[in-house]
C-alpha positions in Angstrom: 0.0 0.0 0.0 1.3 3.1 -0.8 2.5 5.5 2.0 1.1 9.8 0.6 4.4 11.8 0.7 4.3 14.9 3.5 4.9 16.9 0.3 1.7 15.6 -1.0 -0.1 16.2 2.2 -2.5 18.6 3.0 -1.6 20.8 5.9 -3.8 21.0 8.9 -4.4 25.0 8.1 -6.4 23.9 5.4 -9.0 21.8 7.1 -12.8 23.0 6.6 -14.0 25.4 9.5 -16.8 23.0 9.6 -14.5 20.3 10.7 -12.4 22.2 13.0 -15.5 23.4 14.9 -16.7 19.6 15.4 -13.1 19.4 17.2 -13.7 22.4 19.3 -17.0 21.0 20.2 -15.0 17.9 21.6 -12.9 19.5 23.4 -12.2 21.0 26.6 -12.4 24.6 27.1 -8.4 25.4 27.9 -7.9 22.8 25.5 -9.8 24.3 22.6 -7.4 27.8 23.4 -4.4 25.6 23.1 -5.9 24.9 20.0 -6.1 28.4 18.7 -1.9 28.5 18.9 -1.9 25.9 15.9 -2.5 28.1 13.5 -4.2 31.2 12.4 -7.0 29.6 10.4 -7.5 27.8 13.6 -7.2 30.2 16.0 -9.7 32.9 13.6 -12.7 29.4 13.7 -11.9 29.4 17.8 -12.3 33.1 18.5 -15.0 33.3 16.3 -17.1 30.0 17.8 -20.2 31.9 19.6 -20.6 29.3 22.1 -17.1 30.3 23.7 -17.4 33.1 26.9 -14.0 34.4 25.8 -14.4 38.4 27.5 -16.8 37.1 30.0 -16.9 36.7 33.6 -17.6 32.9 34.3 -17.1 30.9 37.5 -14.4 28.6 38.0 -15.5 25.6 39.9 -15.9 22.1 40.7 -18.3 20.1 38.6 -22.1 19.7 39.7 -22.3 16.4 37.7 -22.7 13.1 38.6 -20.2 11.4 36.9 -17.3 13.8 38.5 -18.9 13.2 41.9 -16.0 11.4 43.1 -13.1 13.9 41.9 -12.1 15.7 45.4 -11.5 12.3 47.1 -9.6 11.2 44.3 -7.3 14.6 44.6 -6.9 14.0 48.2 -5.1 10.4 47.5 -1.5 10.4 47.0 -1.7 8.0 44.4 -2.8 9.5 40.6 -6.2 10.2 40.9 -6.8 10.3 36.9 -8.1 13.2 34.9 -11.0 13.4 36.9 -9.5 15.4 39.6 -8.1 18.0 37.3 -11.7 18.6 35.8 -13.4 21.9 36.6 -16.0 23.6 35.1 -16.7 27.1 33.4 -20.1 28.1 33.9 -21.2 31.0 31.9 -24.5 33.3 32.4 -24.8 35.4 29.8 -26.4 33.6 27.2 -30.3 33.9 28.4 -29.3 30.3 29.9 -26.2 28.1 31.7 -23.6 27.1 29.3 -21.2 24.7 31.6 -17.7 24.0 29.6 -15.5 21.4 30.8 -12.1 22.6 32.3 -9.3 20.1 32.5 -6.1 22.1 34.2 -3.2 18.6 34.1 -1.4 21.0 36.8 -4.0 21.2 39.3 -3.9 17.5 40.1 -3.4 17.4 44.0 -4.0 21.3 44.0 -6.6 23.6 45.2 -7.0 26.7 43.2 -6.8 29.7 46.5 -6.8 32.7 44.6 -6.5 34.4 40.9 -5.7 37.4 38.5 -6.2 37.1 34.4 -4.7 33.8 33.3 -2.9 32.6 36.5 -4.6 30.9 39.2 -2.8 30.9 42.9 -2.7 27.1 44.1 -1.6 24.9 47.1 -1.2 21.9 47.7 -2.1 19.7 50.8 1.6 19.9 52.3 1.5 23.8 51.8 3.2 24.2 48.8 2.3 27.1 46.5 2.3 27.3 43.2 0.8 29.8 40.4 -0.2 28.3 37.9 -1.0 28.9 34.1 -4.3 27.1 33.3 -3.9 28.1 29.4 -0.2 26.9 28.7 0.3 24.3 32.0 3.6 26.6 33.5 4.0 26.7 36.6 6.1 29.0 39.0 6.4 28.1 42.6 5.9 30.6 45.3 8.1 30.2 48.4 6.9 27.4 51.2 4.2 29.1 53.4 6.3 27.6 56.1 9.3 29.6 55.6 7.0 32.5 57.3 8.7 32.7 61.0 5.1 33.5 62.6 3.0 30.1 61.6 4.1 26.3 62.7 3.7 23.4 60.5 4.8 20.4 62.3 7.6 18.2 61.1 5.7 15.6 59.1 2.4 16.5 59.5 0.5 16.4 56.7 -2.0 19.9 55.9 -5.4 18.6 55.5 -8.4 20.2 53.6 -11.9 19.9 55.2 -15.3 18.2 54.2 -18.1 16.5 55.3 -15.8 13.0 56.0 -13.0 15.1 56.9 -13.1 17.1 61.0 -9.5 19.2 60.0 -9.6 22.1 57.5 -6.5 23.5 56.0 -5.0 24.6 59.1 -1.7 26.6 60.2 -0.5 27.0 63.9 -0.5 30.4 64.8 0.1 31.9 68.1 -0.5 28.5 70.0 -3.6 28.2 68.1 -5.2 26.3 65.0 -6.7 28.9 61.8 -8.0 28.2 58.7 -5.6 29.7 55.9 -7.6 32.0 54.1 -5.9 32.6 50.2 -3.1 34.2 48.3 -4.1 37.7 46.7 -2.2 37.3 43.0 -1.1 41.1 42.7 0.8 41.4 39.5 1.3 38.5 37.3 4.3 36.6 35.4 4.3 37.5 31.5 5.4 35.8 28.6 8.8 36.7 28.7 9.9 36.2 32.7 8.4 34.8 35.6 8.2 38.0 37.9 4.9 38.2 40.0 3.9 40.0 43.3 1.4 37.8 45.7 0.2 38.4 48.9 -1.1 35.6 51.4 -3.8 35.8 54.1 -2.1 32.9 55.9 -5.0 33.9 58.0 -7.4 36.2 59.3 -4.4 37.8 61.5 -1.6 37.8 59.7 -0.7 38.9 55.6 2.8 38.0 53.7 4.1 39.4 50.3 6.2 37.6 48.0 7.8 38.7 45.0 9.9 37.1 42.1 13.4 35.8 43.6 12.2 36.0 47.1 13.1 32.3 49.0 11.0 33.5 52.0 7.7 34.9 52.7 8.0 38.2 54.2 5.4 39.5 57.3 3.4 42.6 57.1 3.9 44.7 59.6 0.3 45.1 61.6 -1.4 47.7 63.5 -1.8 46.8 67.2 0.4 43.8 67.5 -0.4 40.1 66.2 -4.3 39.7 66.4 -5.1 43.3 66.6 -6.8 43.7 63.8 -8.6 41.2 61.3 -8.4 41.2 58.2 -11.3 41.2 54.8 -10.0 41.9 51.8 -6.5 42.7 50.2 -5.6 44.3 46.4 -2.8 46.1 45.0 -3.5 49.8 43.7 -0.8 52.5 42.6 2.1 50.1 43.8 0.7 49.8 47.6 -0.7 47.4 49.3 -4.3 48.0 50.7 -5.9 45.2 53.6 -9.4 46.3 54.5 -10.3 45.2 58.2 -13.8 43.4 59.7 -14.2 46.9 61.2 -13.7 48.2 57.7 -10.6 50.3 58.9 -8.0 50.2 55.4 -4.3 50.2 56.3 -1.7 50.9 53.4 1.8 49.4 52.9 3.8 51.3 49.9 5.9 48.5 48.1 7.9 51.1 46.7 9.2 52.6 49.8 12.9 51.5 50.8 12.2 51.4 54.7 9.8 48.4 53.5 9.4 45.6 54.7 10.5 47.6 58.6 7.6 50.5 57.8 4.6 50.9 59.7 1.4 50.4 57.7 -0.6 53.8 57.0 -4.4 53.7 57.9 -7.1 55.0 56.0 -10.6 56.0 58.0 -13.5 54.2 56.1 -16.6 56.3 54.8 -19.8 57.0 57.2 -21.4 54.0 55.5 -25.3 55.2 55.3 -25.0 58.2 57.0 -24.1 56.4 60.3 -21.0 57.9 62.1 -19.3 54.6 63.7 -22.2 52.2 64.5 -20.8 49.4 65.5 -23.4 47.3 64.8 -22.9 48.6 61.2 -19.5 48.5 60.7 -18.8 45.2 62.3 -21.9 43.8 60.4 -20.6 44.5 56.9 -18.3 42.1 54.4 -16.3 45.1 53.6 -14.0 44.1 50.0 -11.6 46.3 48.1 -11.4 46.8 44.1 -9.8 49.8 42.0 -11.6 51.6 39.3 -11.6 50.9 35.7 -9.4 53.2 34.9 -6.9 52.2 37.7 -6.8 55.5 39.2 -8.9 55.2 42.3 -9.4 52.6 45.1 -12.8 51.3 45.6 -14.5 50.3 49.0 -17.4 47.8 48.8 -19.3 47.6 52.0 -22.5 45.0 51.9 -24.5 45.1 55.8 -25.8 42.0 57.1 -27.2 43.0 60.1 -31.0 42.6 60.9 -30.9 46.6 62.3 -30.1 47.9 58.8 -31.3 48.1 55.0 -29.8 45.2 53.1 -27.8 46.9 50.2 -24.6 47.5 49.0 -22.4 50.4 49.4 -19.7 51.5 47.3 -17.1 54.5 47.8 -14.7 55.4 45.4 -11.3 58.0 47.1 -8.4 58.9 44.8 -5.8 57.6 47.5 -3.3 61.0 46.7 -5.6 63.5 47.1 -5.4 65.3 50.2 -8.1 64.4 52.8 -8.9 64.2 56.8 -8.4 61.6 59.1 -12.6 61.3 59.8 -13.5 59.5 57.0 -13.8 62.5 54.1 -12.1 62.1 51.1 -14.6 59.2 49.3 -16.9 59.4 47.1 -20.7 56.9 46.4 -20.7 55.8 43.7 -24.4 55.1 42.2 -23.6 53.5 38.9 -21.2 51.8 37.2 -22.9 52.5 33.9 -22.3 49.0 31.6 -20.0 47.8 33.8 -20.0 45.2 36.8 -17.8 44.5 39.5 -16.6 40.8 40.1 -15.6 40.1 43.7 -14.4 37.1 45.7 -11.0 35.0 46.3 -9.9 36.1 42.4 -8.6 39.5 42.3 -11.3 42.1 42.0 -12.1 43.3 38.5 -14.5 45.2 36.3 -16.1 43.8 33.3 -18.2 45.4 30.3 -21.7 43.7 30.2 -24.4 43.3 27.5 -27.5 42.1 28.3 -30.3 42.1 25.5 -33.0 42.7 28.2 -33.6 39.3 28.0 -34.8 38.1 31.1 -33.2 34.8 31.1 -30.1 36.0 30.8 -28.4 36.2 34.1 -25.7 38.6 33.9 -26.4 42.3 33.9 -24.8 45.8 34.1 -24.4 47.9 36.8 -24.4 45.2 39.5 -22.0 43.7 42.0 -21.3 39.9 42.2 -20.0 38.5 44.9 -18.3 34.9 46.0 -17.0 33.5 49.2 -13.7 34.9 49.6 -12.6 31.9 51.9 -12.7 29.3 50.0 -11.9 26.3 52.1 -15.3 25.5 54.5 -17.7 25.0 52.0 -19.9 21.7 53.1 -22.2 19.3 50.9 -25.1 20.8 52.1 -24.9 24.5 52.4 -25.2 26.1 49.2 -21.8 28.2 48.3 -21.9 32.2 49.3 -23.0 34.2 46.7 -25.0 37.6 45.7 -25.9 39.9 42.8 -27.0 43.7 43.6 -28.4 46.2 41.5 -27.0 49.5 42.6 -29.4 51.1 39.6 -32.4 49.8 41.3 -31.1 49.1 44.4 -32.1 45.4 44.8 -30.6 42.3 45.4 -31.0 40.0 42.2 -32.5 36.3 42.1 -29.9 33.9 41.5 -29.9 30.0 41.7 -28.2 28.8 44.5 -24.3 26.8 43.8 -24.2 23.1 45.8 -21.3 20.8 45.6 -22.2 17.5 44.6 -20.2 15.5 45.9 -18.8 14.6 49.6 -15.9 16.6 50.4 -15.9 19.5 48.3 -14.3 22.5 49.7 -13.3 24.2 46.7 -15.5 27.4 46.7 -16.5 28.9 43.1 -13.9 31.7 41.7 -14.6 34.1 39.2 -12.5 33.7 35.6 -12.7 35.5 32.7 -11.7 33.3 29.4 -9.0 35.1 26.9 -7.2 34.2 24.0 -4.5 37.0 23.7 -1.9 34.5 24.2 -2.8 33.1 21.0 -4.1 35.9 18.7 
């Protein structure tokens, strides 16, 4: 039989788009962008293919089918728990119904995703080991041992567990005498193409924060206001080079990265709005999930304050202060903001973004403008029964949003949803 030369051969650029789009429909989502890097016939029938959320905000989570019911315990063997284990899902909203895409990440087998910023997600492993990993292209760059940080124990040969329904422990670190649930890694600035430089910021817990940058062998402490455990922490993000930590009493202390007295310098505070008109309710203050985003522009920090106390409206509040302007120690200085026009803001253990949205008025469609979402932020204690933590307000009409409630579906899932927004500018 007679073997067709590779001169003779037609080449894979020329296949029909009809057939390349039955491939795409086989496929994976991070797959089907690896598949865009082929070529650019290929990559044009892949950015073009309507079904794919590429620009939207989707969540990033363990699958709600039956037949990957059994992935978590599989992860938490030692032995190689299969592709199962490193099988997400994408779910997208915007479409008037739920598209879910398949997600297979090969480097997130024996991970747990515990944070994220464009295409990298922050991951650890069950022994503590950090890694950030590329979803897209598989690289990996490991962040320094969490146990190179002087103020946190983990015991010669004890093995970090995660926590579930089967499972009493959570992911735990030993800090001043006592056990606390690490919280996640805040990816601040991310590696490119060309070198593997990246700024990340741990809340080992609710206590305590460490940076790490490109190079570093150790975690460095922030320095904290009142001593270990005098303050604890909600939210962190990175704006205009400094690093900004809201606190449960939504109090915002500042550490400038630039500055050469860093890591030794004393953090800066910030006074918080009057949320609602109220001048330091506690009831108020210590009722709120206070989070922290930046503008679209970049050119202002954003304060998010959501009450959930039975004495007040339910709503939420969100300030806007240009952080070099000039302002007093009381609280002036910020700004309400009562629309974000066609934007939305994404919130939750990814860093905090802004997103264009369409919506065609179409009331199945389940992603609109002018709202804020919000996920769990801690994203270890999720159970099999409660539903995962999650809201949608209106700030135009001032109203919280019906949205289907998010169950794991299997025993021992404590991966809590992240939000992920699909490119393919590594490949056009």
């Amino acid at each position: 039989m007679a073997v067709r030369s590779c001169n003779r051969a037609p080449p894979w650029a020329d296949l029909p788009v009809e057939l390349v789009n039955a491939v795409i429909d086989h496929l994976d989502f991070f797959s089907t962008t690896r598949l865009a890097g082929v070529c650019t016939s290929w990559a044009r029938a892949v950015a073009t293919k309507a079904t794919l959320p590429f620009g939207t905000p989707c969540l990033l989570m363990t699958p709600e089918e039956d037949y990957l019911a059994e992935a978590h315990d599989d992860r938490c063997d030692d032995n190689d728990g299969g592709d199962k284990e490193c099988t997400f899902q994408l779910l997208d909203h915007s479409r008037g119904k739920e598209l879910s895409f398949p997600a297979f990440v090969a480097a997130m087998r024996g991970r747990w995703w515990a944070g994220a910023r464009d295409d990298w997600l922050a991951t650890v492993d069950k022994h503590c080991n950090a890694e950030l990993v590329n979803p897209y292209t598989g690289r990996r760059i490991s962040l320094p041992p969490l146990a190179t940080i002087p103020e946190i124990q983990i015991e010669e040969g004890r093995t970090v567990v995660f926590g579930g329904v089967q499972i009493e422990e959570h992911f735990n670190v030993v800090f001043e005498g006592g056990d606390y649930t690490f919280c996640r890694i805040i990816v601040c600035e991310t590696p490119s193409a060309a070198d593997d430089a990246y700024l990340v910021v741990a809340m080992v817990n609710v206590f305590l924060l460490a940076i790490a940058r490109a190079g570093d062998e150790n975690w460095t402490s922030l320095k904290t206001p009142h001593g270990r455990c005098g303050v604890e922490f909600r939210d962190v993000v990175l704006h205009k080079g400094k690093v900004f930590a809201v606190t449960r009493s939504g109090d915002i202390y500042t550490w400038d990265m630039r500055a050469g007295a860093f890591p030794d310098s004393e953090p800066e505070p910030i006074r918080p709005p009057h949320i609602n008109g109220q001048d330091d309710d506690l009831d108020l203050v210590y009722g709120c999930l206070w989070n922290l985003a930046e503008s679209a522009d970049g050119r202002r920090l954003l304060l998010v304050a959501c009450p959930h106390n039975d004495k007040f409206e339910d709503a939420v509040y969100l300030y806007e202060r240009d952080i070099d302007a000039l302002a007093g120690a009381d609280g002036a200085g910020w700004n309400i903001v009562t629309s974000l026009g066609d934007h939305s803001l994404f919130l939750g253990a990814n860093f905090p973004f802004l997103a264009r949205v369409v919506n065609d008025q179409d009331d199945r469609e389940l992603l609109w403008p002018n709202c804020v979402y919000h996920t769990d932020s801690y994203l270890f204690e999720a159970g099999l029964c409660d539903p995962y933590y999650f809201n949608v307000y209106d700030l135009g009409d001032k109203t919280f949003k019906p949205y289907r409630e998010f169950y794991a579906n299997h025993t021992g899932s404590i991966q809590n949803p992240i939000w992920f927004r699909p490119t393919l500018k590594n490949f056009l």
